[in-house]
C-alpha positions in Angstrom: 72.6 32.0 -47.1 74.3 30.8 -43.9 74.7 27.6 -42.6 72.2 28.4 -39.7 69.4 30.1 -42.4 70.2 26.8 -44.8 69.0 24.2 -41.6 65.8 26.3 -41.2 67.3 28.1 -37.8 67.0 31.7 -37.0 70.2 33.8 -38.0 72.8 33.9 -35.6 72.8 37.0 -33.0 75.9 38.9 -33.6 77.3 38.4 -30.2 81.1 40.0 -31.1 80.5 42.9 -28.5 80.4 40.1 -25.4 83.7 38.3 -26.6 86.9 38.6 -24.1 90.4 38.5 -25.5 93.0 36.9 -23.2 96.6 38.8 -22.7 97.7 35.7 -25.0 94.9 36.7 -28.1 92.6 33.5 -27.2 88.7 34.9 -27.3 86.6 33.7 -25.1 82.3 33.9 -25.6 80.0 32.7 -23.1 76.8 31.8 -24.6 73.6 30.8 -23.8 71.8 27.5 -25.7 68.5 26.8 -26.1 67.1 23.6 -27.1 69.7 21.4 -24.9 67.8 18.7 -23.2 70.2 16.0 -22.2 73.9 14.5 -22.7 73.5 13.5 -25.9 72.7 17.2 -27.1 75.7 18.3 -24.9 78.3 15.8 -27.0 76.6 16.9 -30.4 77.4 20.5 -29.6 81.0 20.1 -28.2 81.8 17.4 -30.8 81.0 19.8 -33.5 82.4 23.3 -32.4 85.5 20.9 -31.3 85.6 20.0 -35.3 86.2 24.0 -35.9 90.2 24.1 -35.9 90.3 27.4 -34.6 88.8 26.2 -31.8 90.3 25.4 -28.2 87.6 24.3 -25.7 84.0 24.0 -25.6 82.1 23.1 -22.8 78.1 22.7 -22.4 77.2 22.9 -18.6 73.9 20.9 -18.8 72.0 22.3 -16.1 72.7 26.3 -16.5 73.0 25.6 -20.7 76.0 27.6 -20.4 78.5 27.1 -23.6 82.3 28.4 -23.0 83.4 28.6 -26.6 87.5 29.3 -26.7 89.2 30.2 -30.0 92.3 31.2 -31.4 91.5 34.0 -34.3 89.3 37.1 -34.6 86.2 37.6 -32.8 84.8 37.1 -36.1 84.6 33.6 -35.5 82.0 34.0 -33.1 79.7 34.2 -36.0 80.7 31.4 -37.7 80.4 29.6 -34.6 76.8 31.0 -33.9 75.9 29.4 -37.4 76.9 26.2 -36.5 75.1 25.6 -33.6 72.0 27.1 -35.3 73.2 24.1 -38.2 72.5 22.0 -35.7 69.1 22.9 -34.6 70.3 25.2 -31.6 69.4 28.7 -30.4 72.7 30.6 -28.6 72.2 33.8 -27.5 74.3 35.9 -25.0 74.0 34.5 -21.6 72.3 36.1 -19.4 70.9 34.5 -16.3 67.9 36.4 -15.7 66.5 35.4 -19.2 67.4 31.7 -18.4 65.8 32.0 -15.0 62.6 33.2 -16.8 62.9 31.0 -20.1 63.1 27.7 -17.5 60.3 29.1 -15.2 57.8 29.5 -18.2 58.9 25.8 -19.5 58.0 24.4 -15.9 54.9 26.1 -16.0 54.2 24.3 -19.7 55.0 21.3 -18.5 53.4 21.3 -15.4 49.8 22.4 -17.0 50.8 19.7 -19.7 51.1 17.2 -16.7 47.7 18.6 -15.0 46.0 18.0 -18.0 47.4 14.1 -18.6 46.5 13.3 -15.3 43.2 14.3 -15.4 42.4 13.0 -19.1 43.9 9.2 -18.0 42.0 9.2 -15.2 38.9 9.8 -17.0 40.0 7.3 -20.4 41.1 5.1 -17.5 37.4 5.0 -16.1 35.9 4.4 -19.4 38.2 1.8 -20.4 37.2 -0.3 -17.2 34.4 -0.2 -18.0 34.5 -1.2 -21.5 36.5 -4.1 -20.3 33.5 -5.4 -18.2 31.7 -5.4 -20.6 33.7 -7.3 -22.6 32.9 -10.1 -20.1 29.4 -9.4 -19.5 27.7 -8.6 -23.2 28.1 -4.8 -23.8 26.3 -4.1 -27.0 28.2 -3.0 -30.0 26.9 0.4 -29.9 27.2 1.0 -26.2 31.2 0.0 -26.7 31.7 2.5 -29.6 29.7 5.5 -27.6 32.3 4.9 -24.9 35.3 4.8 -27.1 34.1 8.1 -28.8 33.7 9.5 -25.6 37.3 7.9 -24.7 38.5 9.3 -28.2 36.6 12.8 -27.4 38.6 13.2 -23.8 42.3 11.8 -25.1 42.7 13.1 -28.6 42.7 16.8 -27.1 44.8 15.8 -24.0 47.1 14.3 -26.0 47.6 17.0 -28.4 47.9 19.9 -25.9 50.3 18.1 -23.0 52.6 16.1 -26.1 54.0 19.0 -27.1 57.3 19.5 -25.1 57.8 15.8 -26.8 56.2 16.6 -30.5 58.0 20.0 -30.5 61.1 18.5 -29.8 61.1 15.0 -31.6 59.9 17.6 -35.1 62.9 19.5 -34.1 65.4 17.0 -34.3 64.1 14.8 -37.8 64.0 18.9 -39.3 68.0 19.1 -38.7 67.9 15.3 -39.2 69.1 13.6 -36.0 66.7 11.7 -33.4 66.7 11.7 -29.4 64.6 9.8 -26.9 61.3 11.9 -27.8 61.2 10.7 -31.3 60.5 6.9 -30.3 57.9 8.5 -28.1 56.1 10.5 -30.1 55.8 7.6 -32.8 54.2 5.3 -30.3 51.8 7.9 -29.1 50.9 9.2 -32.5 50.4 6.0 -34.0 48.6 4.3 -30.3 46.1 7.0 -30.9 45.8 6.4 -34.5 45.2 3.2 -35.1 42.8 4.2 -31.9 41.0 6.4 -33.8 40.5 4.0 -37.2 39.6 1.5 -34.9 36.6 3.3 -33.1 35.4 4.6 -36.8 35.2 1.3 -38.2 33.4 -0.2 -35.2 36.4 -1.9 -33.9 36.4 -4.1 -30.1 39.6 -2.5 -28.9 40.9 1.0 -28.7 43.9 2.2 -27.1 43.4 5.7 -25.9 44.4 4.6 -22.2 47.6 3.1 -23.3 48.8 6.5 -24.8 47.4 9.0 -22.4 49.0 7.3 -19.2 52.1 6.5 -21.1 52.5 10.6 -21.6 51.1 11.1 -18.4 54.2 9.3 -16.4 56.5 10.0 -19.2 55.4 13.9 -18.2 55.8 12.8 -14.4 59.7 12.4 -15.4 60.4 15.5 -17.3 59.1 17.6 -14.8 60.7 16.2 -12.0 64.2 16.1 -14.1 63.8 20.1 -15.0 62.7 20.5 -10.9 66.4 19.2 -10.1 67.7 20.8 -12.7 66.3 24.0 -11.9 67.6 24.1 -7.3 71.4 23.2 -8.9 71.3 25.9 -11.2 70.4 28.0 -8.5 73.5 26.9 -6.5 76.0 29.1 -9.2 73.4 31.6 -9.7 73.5 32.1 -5.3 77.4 32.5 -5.9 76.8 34.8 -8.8 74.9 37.1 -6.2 78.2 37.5 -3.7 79.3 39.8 -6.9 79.5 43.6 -6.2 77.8 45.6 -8.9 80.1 48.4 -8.3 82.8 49.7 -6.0 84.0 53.2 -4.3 87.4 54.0 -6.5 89.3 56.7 -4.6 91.2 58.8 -6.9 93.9 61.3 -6.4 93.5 64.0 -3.9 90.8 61.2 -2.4 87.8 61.6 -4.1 85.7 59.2 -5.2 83.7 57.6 -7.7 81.6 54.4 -8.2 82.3 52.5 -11.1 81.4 48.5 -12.0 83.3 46.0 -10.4 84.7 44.9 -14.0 86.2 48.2 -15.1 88.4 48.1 -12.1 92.0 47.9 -13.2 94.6 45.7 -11.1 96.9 48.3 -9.1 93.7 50.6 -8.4 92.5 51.7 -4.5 89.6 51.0 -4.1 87.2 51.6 -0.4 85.3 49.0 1.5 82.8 50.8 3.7 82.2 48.9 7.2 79.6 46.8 6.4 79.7 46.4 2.8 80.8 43.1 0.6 83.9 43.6 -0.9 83.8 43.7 -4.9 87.6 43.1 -5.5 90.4 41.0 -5.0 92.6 42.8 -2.7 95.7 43.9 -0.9 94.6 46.2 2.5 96.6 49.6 2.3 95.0 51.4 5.2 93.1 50.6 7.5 91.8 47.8 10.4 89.1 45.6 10.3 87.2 42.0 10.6 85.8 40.2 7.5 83.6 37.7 7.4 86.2 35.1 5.1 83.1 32.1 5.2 83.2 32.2 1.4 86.6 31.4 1.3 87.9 29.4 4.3 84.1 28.3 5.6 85.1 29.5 9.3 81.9 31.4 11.0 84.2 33.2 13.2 85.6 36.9 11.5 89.0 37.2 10.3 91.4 40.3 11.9 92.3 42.2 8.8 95.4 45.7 9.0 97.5 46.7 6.1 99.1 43.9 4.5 96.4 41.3 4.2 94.9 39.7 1.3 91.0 39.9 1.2 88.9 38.4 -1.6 85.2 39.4 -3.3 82.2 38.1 -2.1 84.1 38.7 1.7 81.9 41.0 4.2 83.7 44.1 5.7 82.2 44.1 9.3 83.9 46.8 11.1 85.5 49.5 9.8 86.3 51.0 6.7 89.3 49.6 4.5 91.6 50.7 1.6 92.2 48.2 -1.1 94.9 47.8 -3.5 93.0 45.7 -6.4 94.9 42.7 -7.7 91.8 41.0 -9.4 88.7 41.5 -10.7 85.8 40.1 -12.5 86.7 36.3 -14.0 89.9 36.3 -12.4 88.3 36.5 -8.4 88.8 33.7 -6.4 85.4 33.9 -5.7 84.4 33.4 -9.7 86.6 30.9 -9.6 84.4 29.2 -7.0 81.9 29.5 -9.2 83.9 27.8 -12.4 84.6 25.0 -10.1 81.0 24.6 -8.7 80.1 24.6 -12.8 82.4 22.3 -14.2 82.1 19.8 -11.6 77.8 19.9 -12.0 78.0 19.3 -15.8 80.4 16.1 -14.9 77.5 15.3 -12.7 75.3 16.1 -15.5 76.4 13.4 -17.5 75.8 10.9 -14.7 72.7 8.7 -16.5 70.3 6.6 -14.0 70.5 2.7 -14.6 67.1 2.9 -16.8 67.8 5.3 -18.6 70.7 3.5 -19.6 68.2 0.1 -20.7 65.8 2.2 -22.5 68.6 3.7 -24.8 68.6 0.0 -26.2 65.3 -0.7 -24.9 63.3 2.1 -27.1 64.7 1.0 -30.5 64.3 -2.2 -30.1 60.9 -1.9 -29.4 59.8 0.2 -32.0 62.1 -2.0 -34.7 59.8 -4.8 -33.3 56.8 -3.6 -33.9 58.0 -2.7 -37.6 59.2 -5.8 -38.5 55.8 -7.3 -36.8 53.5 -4.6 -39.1 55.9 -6.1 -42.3 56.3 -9.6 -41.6 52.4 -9.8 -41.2 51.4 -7.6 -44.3 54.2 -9.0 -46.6 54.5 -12.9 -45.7 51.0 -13.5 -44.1 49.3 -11.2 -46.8 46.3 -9.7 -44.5 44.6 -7.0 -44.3 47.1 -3.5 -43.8 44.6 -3.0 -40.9 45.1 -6.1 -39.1 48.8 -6.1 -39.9 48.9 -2.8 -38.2 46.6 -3.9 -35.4 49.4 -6.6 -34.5 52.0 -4.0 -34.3 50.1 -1.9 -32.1 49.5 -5.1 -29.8 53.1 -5.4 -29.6 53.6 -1.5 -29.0 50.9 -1.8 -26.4 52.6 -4.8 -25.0 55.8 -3.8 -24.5 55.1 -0.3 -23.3 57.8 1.1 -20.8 55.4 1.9 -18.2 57.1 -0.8 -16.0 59.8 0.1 -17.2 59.0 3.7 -16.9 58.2 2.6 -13.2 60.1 0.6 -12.1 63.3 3.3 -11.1 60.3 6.4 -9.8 58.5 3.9 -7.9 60.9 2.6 -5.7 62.8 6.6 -5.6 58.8 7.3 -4.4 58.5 5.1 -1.7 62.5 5.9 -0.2 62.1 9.2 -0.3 58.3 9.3 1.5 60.9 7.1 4.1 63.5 9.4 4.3 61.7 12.5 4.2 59.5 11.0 7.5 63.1 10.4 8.8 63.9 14.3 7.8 66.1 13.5 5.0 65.1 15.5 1.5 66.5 14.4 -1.4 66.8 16.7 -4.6 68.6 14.9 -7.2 66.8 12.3 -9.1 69.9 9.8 -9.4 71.0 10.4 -5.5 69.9 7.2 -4.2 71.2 5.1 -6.7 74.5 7.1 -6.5 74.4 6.9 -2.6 74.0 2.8 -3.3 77.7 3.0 -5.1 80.0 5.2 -2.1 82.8 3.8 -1.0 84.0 6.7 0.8 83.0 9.5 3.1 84.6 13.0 3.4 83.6 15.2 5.8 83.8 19.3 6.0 84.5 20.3 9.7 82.9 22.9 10.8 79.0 23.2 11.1 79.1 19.3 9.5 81.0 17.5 12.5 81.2 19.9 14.7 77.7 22.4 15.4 79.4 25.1 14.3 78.6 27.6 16.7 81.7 28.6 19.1 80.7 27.6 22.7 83.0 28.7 25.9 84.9 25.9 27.5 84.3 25.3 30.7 86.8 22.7 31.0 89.9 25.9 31.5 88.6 27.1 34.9 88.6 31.0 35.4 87.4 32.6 39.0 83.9 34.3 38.9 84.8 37.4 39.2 86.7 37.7 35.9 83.8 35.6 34.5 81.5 38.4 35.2 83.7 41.1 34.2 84.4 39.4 30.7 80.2 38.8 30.4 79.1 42.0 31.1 82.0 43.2 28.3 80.9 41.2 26.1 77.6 41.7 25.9 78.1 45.2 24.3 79.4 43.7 21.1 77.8 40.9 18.6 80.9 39.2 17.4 80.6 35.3 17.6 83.1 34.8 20.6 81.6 37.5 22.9 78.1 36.4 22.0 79.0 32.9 23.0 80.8 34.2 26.4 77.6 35.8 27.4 76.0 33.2 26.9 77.8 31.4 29.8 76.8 34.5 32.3 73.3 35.9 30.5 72.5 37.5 33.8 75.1 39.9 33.9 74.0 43.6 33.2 75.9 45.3 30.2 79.1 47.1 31.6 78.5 51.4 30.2 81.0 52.8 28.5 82.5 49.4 26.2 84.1 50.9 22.8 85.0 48.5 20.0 88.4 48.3 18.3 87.9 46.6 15.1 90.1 43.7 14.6 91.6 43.6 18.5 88.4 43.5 20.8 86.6 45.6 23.4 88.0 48.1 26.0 86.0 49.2 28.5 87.8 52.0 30.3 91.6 50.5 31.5 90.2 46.4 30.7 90.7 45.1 27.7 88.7 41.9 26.2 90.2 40.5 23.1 93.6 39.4 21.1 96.7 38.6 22.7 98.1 41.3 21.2 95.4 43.7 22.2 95.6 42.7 25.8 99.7 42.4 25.5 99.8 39.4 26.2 103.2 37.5 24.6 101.8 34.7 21.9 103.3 31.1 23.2 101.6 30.0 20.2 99.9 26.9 22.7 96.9 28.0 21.2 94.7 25.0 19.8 91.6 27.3 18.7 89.8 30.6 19.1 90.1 32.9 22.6 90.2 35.6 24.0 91.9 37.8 27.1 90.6 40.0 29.7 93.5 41.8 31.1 93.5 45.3 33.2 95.1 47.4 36.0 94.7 45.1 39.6 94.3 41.7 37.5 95.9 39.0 36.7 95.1 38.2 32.7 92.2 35.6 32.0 92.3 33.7 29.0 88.8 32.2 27.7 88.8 29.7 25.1 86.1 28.4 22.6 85.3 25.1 21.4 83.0 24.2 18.3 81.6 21.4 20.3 81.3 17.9 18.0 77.6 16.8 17.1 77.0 14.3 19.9 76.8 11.2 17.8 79.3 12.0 15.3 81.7 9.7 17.2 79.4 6.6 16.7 78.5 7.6 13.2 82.4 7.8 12.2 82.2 4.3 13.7 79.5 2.9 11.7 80.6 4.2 8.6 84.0 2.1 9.2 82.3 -0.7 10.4 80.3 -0.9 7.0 83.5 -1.2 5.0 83.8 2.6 4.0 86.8 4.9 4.1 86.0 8.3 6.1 88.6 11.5 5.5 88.5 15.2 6.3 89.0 18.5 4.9 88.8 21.4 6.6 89.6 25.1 5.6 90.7 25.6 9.6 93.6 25.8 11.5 95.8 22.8 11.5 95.7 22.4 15.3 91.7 22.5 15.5 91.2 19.9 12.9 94.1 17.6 14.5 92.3 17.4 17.8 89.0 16.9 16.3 90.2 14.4 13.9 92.0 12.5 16.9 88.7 12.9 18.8 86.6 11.0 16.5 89.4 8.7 15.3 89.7 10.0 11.8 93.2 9.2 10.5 93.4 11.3 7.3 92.7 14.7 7.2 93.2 18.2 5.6 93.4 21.4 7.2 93.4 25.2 5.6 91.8 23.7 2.5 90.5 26.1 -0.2 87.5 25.4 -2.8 89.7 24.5 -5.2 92.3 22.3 -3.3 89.0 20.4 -1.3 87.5 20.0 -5.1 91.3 18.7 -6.2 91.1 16.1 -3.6 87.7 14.6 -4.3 89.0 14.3 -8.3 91.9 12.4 -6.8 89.8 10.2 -5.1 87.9 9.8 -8.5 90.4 9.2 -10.6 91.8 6.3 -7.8 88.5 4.9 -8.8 86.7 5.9 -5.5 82.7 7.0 -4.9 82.9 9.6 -3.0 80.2 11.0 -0.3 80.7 14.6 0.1 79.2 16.0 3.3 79.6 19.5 3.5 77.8 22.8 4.8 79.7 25.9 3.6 79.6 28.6 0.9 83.3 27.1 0.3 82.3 23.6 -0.2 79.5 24.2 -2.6 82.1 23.1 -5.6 83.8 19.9 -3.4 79.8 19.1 -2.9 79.1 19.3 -6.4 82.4 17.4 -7.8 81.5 15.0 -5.0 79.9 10.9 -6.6 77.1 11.9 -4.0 76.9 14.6 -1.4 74.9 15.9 1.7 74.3 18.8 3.6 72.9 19.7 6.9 69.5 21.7 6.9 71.8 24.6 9.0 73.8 24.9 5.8 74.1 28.0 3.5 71.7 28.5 0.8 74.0 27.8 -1.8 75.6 24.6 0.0 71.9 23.1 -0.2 71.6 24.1 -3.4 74.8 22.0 -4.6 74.0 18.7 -2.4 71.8 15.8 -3.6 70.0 15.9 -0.3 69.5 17.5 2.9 69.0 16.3 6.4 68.0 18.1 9.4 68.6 18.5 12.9 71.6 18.3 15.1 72.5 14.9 14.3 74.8 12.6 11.8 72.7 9.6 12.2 70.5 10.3 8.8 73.9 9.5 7.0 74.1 6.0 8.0 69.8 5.8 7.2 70.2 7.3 3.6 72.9 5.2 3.0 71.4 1.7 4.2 68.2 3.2 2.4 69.5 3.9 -0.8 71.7 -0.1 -0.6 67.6 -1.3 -0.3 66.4 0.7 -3.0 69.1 0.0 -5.5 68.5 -3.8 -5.1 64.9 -3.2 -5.3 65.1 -1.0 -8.7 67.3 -3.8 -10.2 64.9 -6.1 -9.4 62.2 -4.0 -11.3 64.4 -4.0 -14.2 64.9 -7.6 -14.2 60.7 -8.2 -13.7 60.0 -5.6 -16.3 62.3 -7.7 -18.9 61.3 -10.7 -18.0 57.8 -9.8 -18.4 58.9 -8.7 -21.9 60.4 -11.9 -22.6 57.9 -13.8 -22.1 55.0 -11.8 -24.0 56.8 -10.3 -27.0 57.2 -13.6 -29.1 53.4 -14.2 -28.1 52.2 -10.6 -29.5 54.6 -11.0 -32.8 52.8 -14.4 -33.1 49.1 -12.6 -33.1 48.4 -14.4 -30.1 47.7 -11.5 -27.8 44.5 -9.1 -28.7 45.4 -5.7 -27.6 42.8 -6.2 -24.9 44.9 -9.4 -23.6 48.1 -6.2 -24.1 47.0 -3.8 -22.4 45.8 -6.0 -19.2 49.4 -7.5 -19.5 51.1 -4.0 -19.7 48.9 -3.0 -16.5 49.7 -6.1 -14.4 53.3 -5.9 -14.9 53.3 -1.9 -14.1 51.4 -3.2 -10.4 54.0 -6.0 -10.0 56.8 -3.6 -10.1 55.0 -1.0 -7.5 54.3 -4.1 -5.3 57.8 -4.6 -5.3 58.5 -1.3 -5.1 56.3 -1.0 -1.3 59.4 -3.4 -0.4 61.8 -0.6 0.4 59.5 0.7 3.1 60.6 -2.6 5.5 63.5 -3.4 7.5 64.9 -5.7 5.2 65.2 -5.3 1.4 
């Protein structure tokens, strides 16, 4: 019997057809795990396979479940490996994102009807508990108060069974292969709440606690869904990425024919064809051919790159104009583009690990409690000798007492109320430890283009150039749709569209003896005085005209820049541009350090420097190639005019044309982290001070559960707080 079979898990799926041998005979598995619900599950399973000495690395990405398994040895291993992760209680299975899309959408959908049906059963418990305590006051008869708490008993005991069970399932899960996490704790105090409830209400007892439990799972429910909400937009970041990849590419083989094959059978060395526009499967080396390619997921420019024999192009690129012959020099995992994706990966399961200040408290918080309450049920039945029914009664009242709602509330209810604020101010946050993270930056680093700058390549009218040329070059380049001859017709729109304009991919337009494009095209000699993108207009009878384009700055970037300084914070850039484009907007805005031609990787290298120097680090980026810089980022933001997958990676999103929601999200989140620690602090205190009275048997579980709801309004009072000008 294997290790897996001996724990109680399902055998382990032979998975030996999926492993990858490296050139050096280190196998590599990628593996999907179910069953992974937070950091602590993510150190059990690297911990353990780590233990295996065949094995090199292991790495859990928390928010895909992906497991990279590395191992010197046969692929063999890969089912010992297999068995111990199903030793410890977890399901691996091949990955494949499609299935986890599915598998998470169908757990949403559980816990979301779970959370529907909460709601509506502590509303209703709620209602019939108010009224029981009124008539606590006022003389209820005996039988009136148990017909109530049998109807309360009637609407929770169902509720609580149906919308536990993403807690039950899992807390049963763990004590089988004997280890606890955080739903453990919470199953026992909602098990034994409704319990003792229920023995209460049959013996005729004053107090039942149905309400207590039901809204406890109700906000706890609240919490999960939101978490596996966030989870689920950053997985969609890689999986965005993952989509750039070309199922197959055109192989031309001798005598030039051609065949289709997948994009990971392609050998290095290989030619491969890149139809005008199609997205290019391959790293590559151009052999024949000239063209423009969009480079955005690379460099993040908007404006296409010139490509002729020689140049290097990468996958996930997008051939615009004319067909190109490729020498392959990578494929598959070895793209630059997958090793976007790596990078966007590895920096989100660092993130991952990040755990939000209460989380932290109730890690000590939860065992206290519930050791508390034990030693309450003991010391009563043992050195007070009463009754097991009133000893247990006690411990309930100190359950009751000290349950987390306020402490459960007191980090949502503030998050609530700043993000109603920001969203009004159109600021979205996605992450559910953004604001507090936003609370801790010391530093702002800023993408150029489309962040800064508006990203959209306006003529500038500041180089003057006579009309008639003007005309000439507008009614040119309104034949073609590449960025710069949109944007000079655009400064003449009334011009009609000159007849006869053919396109030469990667040089410009000619429209019979004028030319509109390069230097070279046009023969002009290259002075290289150049500071950003242009083009010529030469012909027979006139002298050349040179337009140049500006990505004009977002009109209060200046100021913001300012603020940010003024506020004590250190502001840099990276760029993937030119050198001399990001030195004259840098020196426009007053930004003294600064990166130009930055790729993925060396914009993610920086922001780990900046880490390891100690510094929090606000990320505010908008292209495909800063998705990974976003994610490695303390905290990061992206403009609404983003790319998918650059939302996808930030922890918020702000619209419009302006930087001024930096500044707000960042004095808003200052507010809010004050506010939450002051939650904390009221929701100890409250403890403090009620505890020792509840161990005593001074506080009836009526007294407890009006305590427990008062403290839960104090914090949400507090809470409103971050909706005024001053925290």
């Amino acid at each position: 019997m294997s290790a897996a079979e001996a724990a109680g898990a399902a055998p382990a799926v032979d998975v030996s057809p999926f492993v990858t041998a490296a050139a050096d005979g280190r196998q590599t598995l990628h593996l999907m795990v179910h069953g992974v619900h937070c950091g602590g599950c993510v150190r059990r399973i690297e911990q353990a396979l780590l233990a295996d000495p065949a094995v090199a690395t292991a790495r859990v990405n928390l928010t895909t479940r992906r497991l990279r398994v590395a191992w010197d040895g046969p692929k063999e291993v890969a089912l010992r490996l297999m068995a111990l992760l199903g030793g410890l209680g977890f399901r691996a299975v091949p990955y494949d994102p499609e299935a986890l899309r599915s598998s998470d959408d169908s757990a949403e959908r559980q816990l979301l009807r779970a959370m529907a049906v909460a709601g509506f059963a502590a509303g209703n418990v709620m209602l019939l508990s108010v009224s029981v305590w009124a008539g606590h006051f006022q003389g209820m008869g005996e039988a009136t108060r148990a017909l109530l708490h049998w109807f309360s008993a009637l609407v929770a005991l169902p509720a609580v069974v149906y919308a536990g069970r993403p807690f039950f399932a899992s807390a049963l899960d763990a004590l089988r292969h004997r280890r606890t996490n955080m739903d453990v704790p919470i199953s026992i105090g909602i098990v034994l709440a409704c319990a003792m409830s229920l023995f209460e209400t049959a013996r005729g007892g004053e107090h039942a606690y149905f309400d207590s439990a039901v809204m406890l799972l109700f906000f706890l429910l609240v919490g999960r869904y939101l978490d596996r909400r966030a989870r689920g937009r950053a997985r969609s970041a890689a999986e965005r990425l993952l989509a750039l990849h070309v199922g197959a590419v055109t192989v031309v083989e001798p005598g030039d024919r051609q065949r289709a094959l997948p994009a990971a059978q392609v050998a290095p060395g290989t030619t491969v064809l890149a139809a005008a526009g199609e997205r290019i499967g391959v790293d590559g080396r151009v052999t024949d051919g000239v063209s423009e390619v969009d480079t955005s997921p690379i460099t993040g420019e908007t404006v296409p790159q010139p490509v002729r024999p020689g140049s290097a192009v990468f996958a996930g690129a997008m051939n615009l104009a004319a067909p190109l012959k490729l020498e392959v020099t990578a494929t598959g995992e070895d793209t630059l583009l997958a090793q976007i994706v790596r990078l966007l990966e590895v920096a989100e399961q660092r993130r991952a690990r990040y755990v939000v200040l209460a989380d932290r408290v109730a890690r000590l918080y939860a065992p206290a409690v519930h050791t508390l309450a034990l030693a309450t049920f003991l010391g009563w039945l043992l050195i007070a000798a009463v009754p097991w029914h009133l000893a247990l009664l006690y411990a309930v009242a100190v359950l009751i007492i000290t349950c987390p709602c306020a402490l459960g509330l007191a980090v949502p209810a503030v998050q609530v109320i700043a993000s109603g604020r920001l969203l009004r101010g159109g600021i979205l946050l996605k992450s559910a430890t953004a604001l507090e993270r936003l609370a801790q930056v010391d530093t702002v680093v800023f993408d150029k283009t489309g962040t800064l700058t508006l990203g959209r390549p306006t003529l500038d009218l500041r180089e003057p150039v006579d009309s008639t040329s003007m005309m000439l070059a507008a009614s040119i380049a309104a034949a073609s749709r590449h960025p710069l001859a949109r944007a000079l017709f655009a400064a003449a729109p009334d011009v009609p569209v000159a007849p006869g304009v053919a396109e030469v991919p990667g040089s410009g337009l000619r429209c019979g003896e004028v030319r509109l494009g390069n230097r070279a095209f046009c023969s002009i000699p290259d002075t290289g005085e150049a500071a950003g993108p242009e083009l010529w207009l030469a012909g027979p009878g006139c002298a050349p005209a040179r337009f140049a384009f500006t990505d004009e700055l977002r009109s209060d970037a200046c100021a913001v820049v300012a603020e940010l300084r003024a506020k004590g914070l250190a502001v840099e850039m990276l760029s993937g541009d030119r050198a001399p484009i990001v030195a004259t907007v840098a020196q426009a805005l007053g930004i003294d350090d600064w990166r130009a031609a930055c790729s993925p990787a060396e914009k993610t290298a920086r922001l780990e420097a900046l880490a390891a120097a100690g510094r929090r680090v606000l990320m505010v980026g908008d292209g495909l190639n800063d998705a990974p810089a976003l994610a490695a980022a303390h905290v990061s933001l992206s403009p609404s005019s983003a790319v998918d997958i650059s939302q996808n990676a930030a922890d918020a999103i702000f619209q419009g044309d302006w930087l001024r929601p930096i500044v707000e999200v960042i004095d808003v989140a200052g507010r809010a982290d004050r506010l939450i620690r002051q939650n904390l602090g009221l929701a100890l205190a409250y403890n403090l001070l009620a505890v020792p009275l509840a161990v005593l048997g001074f506080v009836t579980p009526l007294t407890a559960a009006l305590c427990m709801s008062g403290s839960s309004l104090l914090v949400v009072g507090n809470a409103l707080r971050v909706r005024g000008r001053r925290g």
